[in-house]
N, C-alpha and C positions, 0 to 999 in steps of 0.2 A: 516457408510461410510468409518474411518479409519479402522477401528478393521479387515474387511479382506486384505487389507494391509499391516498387521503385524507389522506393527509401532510402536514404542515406542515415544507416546507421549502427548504433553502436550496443554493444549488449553487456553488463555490468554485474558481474556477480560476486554478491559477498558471503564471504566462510567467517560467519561469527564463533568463529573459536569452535569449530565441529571437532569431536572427538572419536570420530572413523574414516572411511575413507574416503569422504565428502573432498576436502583437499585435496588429493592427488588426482582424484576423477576430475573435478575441475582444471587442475592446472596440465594434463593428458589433454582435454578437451580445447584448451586454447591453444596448445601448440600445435590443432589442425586447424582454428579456426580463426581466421585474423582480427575479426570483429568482438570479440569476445573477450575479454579482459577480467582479470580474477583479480579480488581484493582481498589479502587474508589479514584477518582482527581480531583481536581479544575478545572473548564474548561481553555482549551488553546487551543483550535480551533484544527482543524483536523491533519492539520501538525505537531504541537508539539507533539499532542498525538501518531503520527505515532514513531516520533523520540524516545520517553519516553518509549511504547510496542517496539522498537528495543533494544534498549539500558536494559531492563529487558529481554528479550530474550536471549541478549548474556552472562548474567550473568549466565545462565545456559549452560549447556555443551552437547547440542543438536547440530547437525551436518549442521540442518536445520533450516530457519526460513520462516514460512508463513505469510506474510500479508494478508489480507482478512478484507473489510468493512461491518458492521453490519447491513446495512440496506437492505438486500437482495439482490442486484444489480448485485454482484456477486454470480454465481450457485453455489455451494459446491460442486454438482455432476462433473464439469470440474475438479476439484482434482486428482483423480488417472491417470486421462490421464496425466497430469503437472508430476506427481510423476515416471510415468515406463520412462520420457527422462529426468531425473534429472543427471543418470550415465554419461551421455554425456555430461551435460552441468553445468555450476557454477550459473548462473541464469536462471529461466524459468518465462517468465511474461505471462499473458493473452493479448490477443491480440483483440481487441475488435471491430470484425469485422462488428458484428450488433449491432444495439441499441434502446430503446426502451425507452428513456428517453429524446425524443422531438429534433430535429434539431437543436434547439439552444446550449444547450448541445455538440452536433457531433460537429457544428461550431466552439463551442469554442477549441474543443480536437485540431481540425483541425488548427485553426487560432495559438495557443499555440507548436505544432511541429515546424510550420514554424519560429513561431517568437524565438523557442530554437536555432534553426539549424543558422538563423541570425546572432542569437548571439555568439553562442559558436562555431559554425561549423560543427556540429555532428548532424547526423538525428538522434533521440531519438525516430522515431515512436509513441507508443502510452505513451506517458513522465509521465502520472499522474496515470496510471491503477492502480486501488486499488487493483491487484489479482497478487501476486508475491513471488515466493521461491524464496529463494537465500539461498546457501551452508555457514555456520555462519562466515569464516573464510575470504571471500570476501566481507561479509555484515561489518563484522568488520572493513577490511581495508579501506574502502569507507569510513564510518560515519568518520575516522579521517579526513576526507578532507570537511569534510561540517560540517559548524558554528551548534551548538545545539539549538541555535536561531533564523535560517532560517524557515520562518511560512512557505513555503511549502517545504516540507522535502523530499515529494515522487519525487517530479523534481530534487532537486538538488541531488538526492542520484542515482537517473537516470543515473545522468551528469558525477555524481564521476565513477560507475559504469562503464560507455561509454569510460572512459579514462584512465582507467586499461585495458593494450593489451590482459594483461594473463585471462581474463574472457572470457568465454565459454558458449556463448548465444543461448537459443530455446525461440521458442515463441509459445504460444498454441492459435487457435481462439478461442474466448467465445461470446456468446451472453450477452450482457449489458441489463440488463431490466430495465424495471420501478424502482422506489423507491416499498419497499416490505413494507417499515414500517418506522418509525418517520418522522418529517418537517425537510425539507430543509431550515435552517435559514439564507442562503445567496443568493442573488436575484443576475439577470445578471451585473447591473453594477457594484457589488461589486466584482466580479470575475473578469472583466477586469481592475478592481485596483489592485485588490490581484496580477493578470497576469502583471502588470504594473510593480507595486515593485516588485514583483522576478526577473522578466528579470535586473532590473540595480541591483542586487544583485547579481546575478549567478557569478561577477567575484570574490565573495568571497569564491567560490567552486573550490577549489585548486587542 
């Protein structure tokens, strides 16, 4: 899927403390594929891990960084369409037009834009999409401005993002599916706690 592309690059996967055979299928998987590199970590919930594959990313000197979640949800195939309006733009996020992961899911997307926009003043559209380039040299300047200890990383990097003038935003639709593979270890009302604390924290995203 990269290879006619022409791409020079690299692929980055982190095992936040999986408790089955998530590890060993990854570290099987890199020793056929040379580009592929496994990172195995203590668990820190989604956000830190987001922040941790950023911040190892840019220690490399790749022009580009993709985020993309492990459990299928996101297509890989929406990739090169994200990649031929990359020249045009400094971030390119997925836009998650449809979804296939239950109405309460959509709700919460939904009830979370509004209550960013509330807060900070800025419509952030789809604020938490797991599916996002951004050019390394923008992702860098952002991360200065949000704590490394913010649990959800992917909104406040949104946030930082949104209030830098000089960024140059496309959005691509994707389809959201189902979960493809592992459990969801966090239930609705623990989301609208996690959604709770972030929102009185967002004003420590500078």
């Amino acid at each position: 899927m990269l290879d006619p592309l022409d791409i020079n690059y690299r692929l980055l996967a982190l095992n936040d403390g999986s408790k089955d055979d998530t590890g060993m299928i990854l570290d099987q998987a890199a020793s056929s594929f040379d580009q592929l590199e496994v990172v195995h970590k203590t668990h820190s919930g989604h956000g830190r891990t987001s922040r941790f594959g950023y911040d190892l990313a840019l220690a490399d000197d790749y022009e580009w960084v993709l985020q993309i979640d492990s459990d299928g949800q996101c297509d890989p195939a929406y990739f090169s369409a994200m990649w031929t309006s990359h020249e045009s733009a400094d971030c390119v996020f997925g836009l998650r037009v449809t979804r296939d992961d239950g109405w309460r899911r959509a709700l919460i997307s939904r009830l979370l834009r509004l209550a960013t926009f509330v807060v900070t003043g800025r419509d952030l559209r789809d604020v938490n999409v797991p599916y996002r380039l951004m050019r390394r040299d923008v992702l860098a300047r952002a991360l200065l401005r949000v704590p490394a200890d913010f649990d959800i990383q992917n909104v406040a990097l949104t946030l930082a993002l949104k209030r830098d003038p000089s960024v140059r935003w496309n959005y691509h639709p994707i389809r959201f599916r189902d979960r493809q593979g592992g459990t969801n270890s966090i239930n609705v009302p623990q989301i609208f706690k996690m959604g709770w604390n972030m929102l009185r924290s967002l004003r420590r995203v500078s």
